[in-house]
C-alpha positions as semicolon CSV with decimal commas, in nm:
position;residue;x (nm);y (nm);z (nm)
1;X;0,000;0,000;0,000
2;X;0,269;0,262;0,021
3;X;0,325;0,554;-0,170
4;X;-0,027;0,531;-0,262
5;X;-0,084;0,910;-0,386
6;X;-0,477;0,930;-0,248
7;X;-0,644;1,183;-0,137
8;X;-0,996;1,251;0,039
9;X;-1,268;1,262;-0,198
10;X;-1,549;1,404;-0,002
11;X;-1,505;1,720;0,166
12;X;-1,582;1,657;0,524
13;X;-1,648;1,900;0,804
14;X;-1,341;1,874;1,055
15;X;-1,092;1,742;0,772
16;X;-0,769;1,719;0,930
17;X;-0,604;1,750;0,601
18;X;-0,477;2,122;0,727
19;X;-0,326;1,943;1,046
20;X;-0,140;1,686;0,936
21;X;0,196;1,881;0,939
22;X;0,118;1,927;1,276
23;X;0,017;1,561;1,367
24;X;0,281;1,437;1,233
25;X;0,507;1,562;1,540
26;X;0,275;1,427;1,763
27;X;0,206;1,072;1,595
28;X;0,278;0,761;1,826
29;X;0,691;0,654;1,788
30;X;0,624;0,301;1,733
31;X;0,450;0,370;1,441
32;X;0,748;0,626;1,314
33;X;0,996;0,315;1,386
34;X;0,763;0,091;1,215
35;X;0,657;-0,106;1,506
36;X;0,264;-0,094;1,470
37;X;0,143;-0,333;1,207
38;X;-0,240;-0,253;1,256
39;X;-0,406;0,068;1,217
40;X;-0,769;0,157;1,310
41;X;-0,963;0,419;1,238
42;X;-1,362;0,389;1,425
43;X;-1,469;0,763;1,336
44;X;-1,339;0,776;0,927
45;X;-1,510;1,054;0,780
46;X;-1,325;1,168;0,500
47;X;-1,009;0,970;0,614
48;X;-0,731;1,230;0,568
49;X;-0,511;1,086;0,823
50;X;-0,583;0,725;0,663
51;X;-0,470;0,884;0,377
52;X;-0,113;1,008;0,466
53;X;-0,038;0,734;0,645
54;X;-0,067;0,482;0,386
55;X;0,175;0,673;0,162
56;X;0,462;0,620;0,426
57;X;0,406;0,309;0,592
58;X;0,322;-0,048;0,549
59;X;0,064;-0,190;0,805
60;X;-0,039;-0,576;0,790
61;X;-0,432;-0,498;0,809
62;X;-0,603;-0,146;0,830
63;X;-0,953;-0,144;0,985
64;X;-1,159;0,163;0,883
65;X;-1,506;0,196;1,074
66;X;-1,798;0,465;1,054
67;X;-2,173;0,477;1,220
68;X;-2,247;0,658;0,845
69;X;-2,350;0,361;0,633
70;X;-2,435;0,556;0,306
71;X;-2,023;0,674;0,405
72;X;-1,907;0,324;0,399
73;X;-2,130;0,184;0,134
74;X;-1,985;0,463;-0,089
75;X;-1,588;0,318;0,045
76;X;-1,734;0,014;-0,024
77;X;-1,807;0,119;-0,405
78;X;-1,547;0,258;-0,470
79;X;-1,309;-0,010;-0,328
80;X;-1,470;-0,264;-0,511
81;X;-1,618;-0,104;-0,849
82;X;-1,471;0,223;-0,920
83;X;-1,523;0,217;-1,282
84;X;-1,873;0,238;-1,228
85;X;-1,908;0,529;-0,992
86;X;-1,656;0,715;-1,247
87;X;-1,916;0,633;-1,495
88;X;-2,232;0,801;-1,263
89;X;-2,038;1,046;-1,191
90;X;-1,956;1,158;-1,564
91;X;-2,281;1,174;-1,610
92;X;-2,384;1,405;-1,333
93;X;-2,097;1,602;-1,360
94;X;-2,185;1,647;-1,754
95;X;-2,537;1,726;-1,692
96;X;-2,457;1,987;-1,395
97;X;-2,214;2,168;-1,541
98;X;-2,339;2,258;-1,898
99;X;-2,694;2,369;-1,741
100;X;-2,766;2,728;-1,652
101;X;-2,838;2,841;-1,258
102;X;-3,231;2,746;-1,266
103;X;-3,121;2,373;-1,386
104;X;-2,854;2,312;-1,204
105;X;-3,109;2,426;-0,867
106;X;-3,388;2,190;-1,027
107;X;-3,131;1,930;-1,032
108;X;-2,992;1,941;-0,708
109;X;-3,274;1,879;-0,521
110;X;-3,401;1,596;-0,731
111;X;-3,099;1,464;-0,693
112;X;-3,123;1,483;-0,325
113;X;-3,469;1,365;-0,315
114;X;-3,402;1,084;-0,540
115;X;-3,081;0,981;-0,296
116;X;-3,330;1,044;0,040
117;X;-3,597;0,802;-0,139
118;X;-3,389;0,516;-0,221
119;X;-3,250;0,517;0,158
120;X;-3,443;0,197;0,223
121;X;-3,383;0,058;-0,084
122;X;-3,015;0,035;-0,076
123;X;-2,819;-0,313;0,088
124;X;-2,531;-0,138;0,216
125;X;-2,383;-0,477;0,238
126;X;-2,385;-0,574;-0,147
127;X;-2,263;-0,367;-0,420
128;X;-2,509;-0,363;-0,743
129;X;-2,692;-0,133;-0,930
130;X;-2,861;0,069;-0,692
131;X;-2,573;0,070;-0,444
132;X;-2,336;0,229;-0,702
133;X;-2,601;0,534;-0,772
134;X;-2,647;0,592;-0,430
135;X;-2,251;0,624;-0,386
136;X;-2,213;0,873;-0,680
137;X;-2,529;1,068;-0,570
138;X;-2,354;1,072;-0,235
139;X;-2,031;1,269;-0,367
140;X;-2,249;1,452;-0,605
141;X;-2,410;1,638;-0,329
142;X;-2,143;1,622;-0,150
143;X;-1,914;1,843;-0,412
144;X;-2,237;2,067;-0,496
145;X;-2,377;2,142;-0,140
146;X;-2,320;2,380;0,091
147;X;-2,017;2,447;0,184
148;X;-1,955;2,063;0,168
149;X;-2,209;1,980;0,450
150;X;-2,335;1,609;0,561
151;X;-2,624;1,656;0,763
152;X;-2,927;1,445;0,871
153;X;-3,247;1,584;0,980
154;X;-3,465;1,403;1,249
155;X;-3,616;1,135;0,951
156;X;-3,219;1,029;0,869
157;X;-3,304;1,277;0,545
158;X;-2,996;1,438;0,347
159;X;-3,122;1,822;0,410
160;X;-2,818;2,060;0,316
161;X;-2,930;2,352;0,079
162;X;-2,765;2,374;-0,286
163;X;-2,407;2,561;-0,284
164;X;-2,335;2,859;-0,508
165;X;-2,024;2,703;-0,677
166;X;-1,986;2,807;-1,050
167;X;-1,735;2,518;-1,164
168;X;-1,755;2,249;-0,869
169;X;-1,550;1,973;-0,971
170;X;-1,760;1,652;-0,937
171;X;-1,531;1,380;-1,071
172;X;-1,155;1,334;-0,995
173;X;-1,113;1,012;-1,138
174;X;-0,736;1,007;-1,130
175;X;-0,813;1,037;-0,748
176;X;-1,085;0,822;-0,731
177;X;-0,816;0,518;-0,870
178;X;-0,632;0,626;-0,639
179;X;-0,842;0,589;-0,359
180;X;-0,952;0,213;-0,502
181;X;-0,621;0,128;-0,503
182;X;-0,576;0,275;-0,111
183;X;-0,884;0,042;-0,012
184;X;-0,735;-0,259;-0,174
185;X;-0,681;-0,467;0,150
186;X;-0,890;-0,260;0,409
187;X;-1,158;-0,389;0,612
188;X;-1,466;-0,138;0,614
189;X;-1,704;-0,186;0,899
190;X;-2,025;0,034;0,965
191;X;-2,135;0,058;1,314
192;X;-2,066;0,197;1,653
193;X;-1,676;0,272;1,742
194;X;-1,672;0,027;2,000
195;X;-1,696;-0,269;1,721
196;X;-1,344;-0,214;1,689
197;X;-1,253;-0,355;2,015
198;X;-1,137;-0,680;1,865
199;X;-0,909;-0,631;1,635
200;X;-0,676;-0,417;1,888
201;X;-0,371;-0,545;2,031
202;X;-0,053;-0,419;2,135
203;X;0,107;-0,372;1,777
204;X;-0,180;-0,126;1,701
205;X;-0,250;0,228;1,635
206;X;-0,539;0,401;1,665
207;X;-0,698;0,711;1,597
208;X;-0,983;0,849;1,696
209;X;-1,181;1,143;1,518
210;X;-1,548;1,154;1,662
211;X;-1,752;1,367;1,575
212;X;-1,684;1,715;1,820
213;X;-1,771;1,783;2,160
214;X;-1,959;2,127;2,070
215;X;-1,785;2,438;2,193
216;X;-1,967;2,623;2,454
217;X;-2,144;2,960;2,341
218;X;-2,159;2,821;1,978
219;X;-2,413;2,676;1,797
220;X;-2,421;2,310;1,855
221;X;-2,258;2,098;1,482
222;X;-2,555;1,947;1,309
223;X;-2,617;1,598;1,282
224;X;-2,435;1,384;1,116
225;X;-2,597;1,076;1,200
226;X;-2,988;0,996;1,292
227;X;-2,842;0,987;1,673
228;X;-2,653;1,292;1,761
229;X;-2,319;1,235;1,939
230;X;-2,419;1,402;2,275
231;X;-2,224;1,405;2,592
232;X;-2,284;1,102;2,716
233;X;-2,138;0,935;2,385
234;X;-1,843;1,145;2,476
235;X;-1,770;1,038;2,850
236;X;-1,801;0,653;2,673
237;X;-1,563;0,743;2,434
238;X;-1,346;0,848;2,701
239;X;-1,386;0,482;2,929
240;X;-1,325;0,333;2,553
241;X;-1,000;0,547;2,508
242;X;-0,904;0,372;2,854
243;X;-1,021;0,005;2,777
244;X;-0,798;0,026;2,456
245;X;-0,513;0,180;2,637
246;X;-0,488;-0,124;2,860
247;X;-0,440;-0,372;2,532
248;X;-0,086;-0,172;2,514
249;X;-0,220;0,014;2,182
250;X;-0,118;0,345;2,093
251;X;-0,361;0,620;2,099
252;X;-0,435;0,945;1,967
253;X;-0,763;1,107;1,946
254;X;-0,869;1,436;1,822
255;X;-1,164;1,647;1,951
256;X;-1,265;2,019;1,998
257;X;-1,101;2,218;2,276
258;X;-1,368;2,427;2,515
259;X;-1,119;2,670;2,635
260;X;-1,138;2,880;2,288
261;X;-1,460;3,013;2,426
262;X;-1,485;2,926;2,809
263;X;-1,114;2,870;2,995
264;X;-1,276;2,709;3,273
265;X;-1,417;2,400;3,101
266;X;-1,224;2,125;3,211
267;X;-1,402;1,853;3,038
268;X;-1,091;1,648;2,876
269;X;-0,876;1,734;3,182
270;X;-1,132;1,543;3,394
271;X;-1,256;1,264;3,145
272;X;-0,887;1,160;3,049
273;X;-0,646;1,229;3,334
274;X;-0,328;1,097;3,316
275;X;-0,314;1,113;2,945
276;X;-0,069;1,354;2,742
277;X;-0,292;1,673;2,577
278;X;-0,168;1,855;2,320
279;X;-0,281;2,193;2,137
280;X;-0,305;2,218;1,804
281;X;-0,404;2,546;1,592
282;X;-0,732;2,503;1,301
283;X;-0,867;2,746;1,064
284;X;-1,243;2,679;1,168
285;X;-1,561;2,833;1,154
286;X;-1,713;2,826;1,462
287;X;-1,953;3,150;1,429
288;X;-2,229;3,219;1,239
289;X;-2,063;3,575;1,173
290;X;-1,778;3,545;0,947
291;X;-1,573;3,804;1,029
292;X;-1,570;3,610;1,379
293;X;-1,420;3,337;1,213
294;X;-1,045;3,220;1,184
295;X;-0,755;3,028;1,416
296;X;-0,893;2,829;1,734
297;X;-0,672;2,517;1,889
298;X;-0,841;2,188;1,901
299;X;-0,709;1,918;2,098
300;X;-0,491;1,568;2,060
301;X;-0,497;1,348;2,314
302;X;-0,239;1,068;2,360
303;X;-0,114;0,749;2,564
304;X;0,200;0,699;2,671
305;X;0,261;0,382;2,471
């Protein structure tokens, strides 16, 4: 798998592709030594740490899990039949771009009504016909929406607005081979973090990106699931952090950090004692007025191992 040249191909709020220079002084040292043969990822979003790490090192298996299953079916797609998606997508892309403002609208939201409809429809464990529109319709609305949003409203319905982009690019195939090719030998799993209790040993890393503890004084992030990931998800995360910590695994998990708006919010001091917590600096937009917007810290929080 190395020097696979990948890249995300959804845009996903809370990339880390802007922190990996940073991460990368803060990874584990067994994996920079080459010591870890496993790596796990439970929250995978957009997977832009997955993706720099397979372009430097060679791990035995890579498990890649997310609650999301129209995320992992479209993995799952594109892992196993990315000449069809890169067809779909041609299509849409074709379509969208040569139409005029009122079509591309009219478009948009058929799209997205067609891809809410066919919810139910859709095996998420076999990869046919249906399976492969829903994946393309998936990073269709993902590279036309607003400002790349993946939100569920209280149904499980796909409800971001259209975006005002005037030459979104839809289709990367070059990427898209590329990201095949990265999913090769990876195991994708849909369900709840803890499922990847299992697989960890002491030759593992893994890193954790759930979805963000909301800042106080900030509107809470939308849902990205039917079940929000409320507080007491986050206190089991943190017991989880501990159970894997005790296989020997090394650690590192990313999450929001409450001080940028209240310095006496001690959550993560409390919930994982004894653990190393690190500062790192993110352009993010965490107010709904944008000329509040710019450079917060979010946290990283490692084991010693």
């Amino acid at each position: 798998m190395n020097n696979i040249d990948a890249k995300p191909f959804l845009k996903w709020a809370g990339g880390k592709r802007q922190l990996i220079d940073q991460y990368n002084k803060l990874f584990p040292e067994r994996l920079l030594v080459g010591q870890l043969t496993t790596y796990i990822e439970p929250f995978l979003g957009g997977g832009a740490v997955f993706f720099e790490l397979i372009k430097r090192f060679d791990f035995k298996m890579i498990i890649l899990n997310d609650i999301n299953e129209d995320l992992i079916l479209t993995y799952r797609v594109i892992q196993q039949n990315v000449n069809s998606v890169i067809k779909e997508l041609s299509f849409l892309e074709d379509r969208y771009l040569s139409a005029n403002n009122n079509t591309r609208k009219k478009m948009y939201y058929e799209i997205r009504d067609l891809f809410n409809a066919e919810k139910e429809k859709v095996n998420h464990e076999i990869i046919n016909d249906i399976a492969i529109r829903h994946a393309a319709r998936l990073i269709f609305l993902n590279r036309t929406c607003f400002n790349g949003l993946y939100r569920l409203n209280n149904k499980g319905e796909f409800n971001v607005p259209q975006g005002n982009y005037k030459n979104p690019q839809i289709l990367d195939s070059e990427n898209l081979y590329n990201v095949s090719n990265a999913l090769k030998n990876v195991i994708l799993l849909c369900g709840d973090f803890e499922q990847i209790y299992p697989y960890v040993d002491e030759n593992t890393f893994v890193y954790m990106d759930p979805p963000y503890r909301p800042l106080p004084k900030t509107p809470s992030f939308t849902s990205y699931a039917k079940q929000d990931f409320n507080e007491d998800c986050q206190i089991r995360l943190s017991k989880f952090f501990r159970k894997l910590d005790e296989k020997n695994a090394s650690i590192m998990l990313s999450n929001s950090n409450p001080k940028n708006t209240d310095p006496y919010d001690n959550f993560f001091e409390i919930y994982y004692e004894s653990y190393d917590i690190f500062e790192v600096s993110a352009n993010r937009a965490i107010n709904s007025d944008s000329s509040k917007r710019g450079a917060i810290t979010e946290l990283v929080i490692k084991n010693k191992r």
